[in-house]
C-alpha positions as CSV (number, residue, x, y, z in Angstrom):
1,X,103.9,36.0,215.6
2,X,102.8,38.8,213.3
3,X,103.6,39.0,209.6
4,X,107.6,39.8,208.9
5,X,108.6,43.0,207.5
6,X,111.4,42.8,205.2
7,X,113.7,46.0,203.5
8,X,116.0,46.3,201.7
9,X,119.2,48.7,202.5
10,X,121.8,49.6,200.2
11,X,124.9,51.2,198.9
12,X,127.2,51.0,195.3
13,X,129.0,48.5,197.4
14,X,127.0,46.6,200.4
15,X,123.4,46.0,200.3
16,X,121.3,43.8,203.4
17,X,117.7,42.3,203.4
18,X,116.7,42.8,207.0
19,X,113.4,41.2,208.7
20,X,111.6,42.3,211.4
21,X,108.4,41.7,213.2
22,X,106.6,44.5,215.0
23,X,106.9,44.3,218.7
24,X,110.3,42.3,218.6
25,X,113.2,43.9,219.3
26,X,115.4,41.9,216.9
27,X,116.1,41.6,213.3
28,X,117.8,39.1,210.4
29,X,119.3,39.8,207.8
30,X,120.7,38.9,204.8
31,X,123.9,40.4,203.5
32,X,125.4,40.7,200.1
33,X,128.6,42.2,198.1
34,X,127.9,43.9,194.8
35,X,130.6,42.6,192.3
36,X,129.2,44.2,189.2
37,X,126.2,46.0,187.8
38,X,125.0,42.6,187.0
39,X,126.2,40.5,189.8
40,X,125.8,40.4,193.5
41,X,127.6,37.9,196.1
42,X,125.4,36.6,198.9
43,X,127.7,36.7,201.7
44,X,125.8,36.4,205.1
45,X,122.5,35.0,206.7
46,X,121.8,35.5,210.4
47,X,118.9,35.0,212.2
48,X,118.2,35.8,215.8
49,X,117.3,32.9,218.3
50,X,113.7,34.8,218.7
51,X,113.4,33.9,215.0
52,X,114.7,30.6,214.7
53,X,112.6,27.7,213.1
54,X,110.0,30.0,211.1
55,X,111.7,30.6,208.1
56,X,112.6,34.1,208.5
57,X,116.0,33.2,206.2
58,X,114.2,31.5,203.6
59,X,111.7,34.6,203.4
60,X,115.0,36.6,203.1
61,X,116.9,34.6,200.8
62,X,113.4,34.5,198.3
63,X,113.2,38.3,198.6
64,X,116.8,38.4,197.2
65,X,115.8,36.1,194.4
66,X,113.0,37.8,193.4
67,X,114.5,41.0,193.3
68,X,117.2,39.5,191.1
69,X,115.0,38.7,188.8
70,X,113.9,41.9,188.5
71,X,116.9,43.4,187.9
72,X,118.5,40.7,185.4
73,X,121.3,40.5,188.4
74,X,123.0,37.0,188.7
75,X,123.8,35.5,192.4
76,X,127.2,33.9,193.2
77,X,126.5,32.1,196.9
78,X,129.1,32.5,199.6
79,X,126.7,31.8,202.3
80,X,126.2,28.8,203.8
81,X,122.5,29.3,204.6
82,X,121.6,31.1,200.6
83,X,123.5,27.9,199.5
84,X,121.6,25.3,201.2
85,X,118.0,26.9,200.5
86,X,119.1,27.5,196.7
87,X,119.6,23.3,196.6
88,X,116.2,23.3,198.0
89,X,114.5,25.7,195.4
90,X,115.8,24.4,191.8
91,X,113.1,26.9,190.4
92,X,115.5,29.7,191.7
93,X,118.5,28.0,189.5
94,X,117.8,30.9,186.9
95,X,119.5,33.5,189.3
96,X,122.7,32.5,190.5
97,X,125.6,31.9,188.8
98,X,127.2,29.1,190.4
């Protein structure tokens, strides 16, 4: 499979980190809630059977850490699936806030 894509879309509200690979018509994403200037709530994490088992939602749940770093923005986990790979990655323990 070719090399994933990912953007980032979003509004003073709602933002989403969506993958996709060229050639595939499907996409994951990752969705989030912003609660304040300095804090956003990972809400949602789908990925599309075509996707399943290659780590497209850990690629989408890093890109959200990283650009939280970036910003100085703290992560408070709803999701399920931004929960479990956040007990995997203790290095990302700097980001969220819960």
């Amino acid at each position: 499979m070719n090399e994933p894509k990912i953007t980032r879309e979003q509004t003073p509200t709602k933002g989403r980190y969506v993958a996709r690979v060229d050639g595939i018509d499907a996409e994951a994403e990752a969705t989030y809630s912003r609660s304040s200037p300095t804090l956003i709530i990972a809400d949602h994490t789908e990925v599309p059977d075509v996707f399943r088992g290659q780590g497209m939602g850990r690629l989408l749940a890093a890109r959200m850490v990283e650009d939280a770093r970036k910003e100085g923005v703290k992560i408070f986990v709803l999701c399920p699936f931004v929960n479990a790979e956040r007990k995997k990655h203790p290095d990302w323990a700097d980001v969220f806030q819960n």
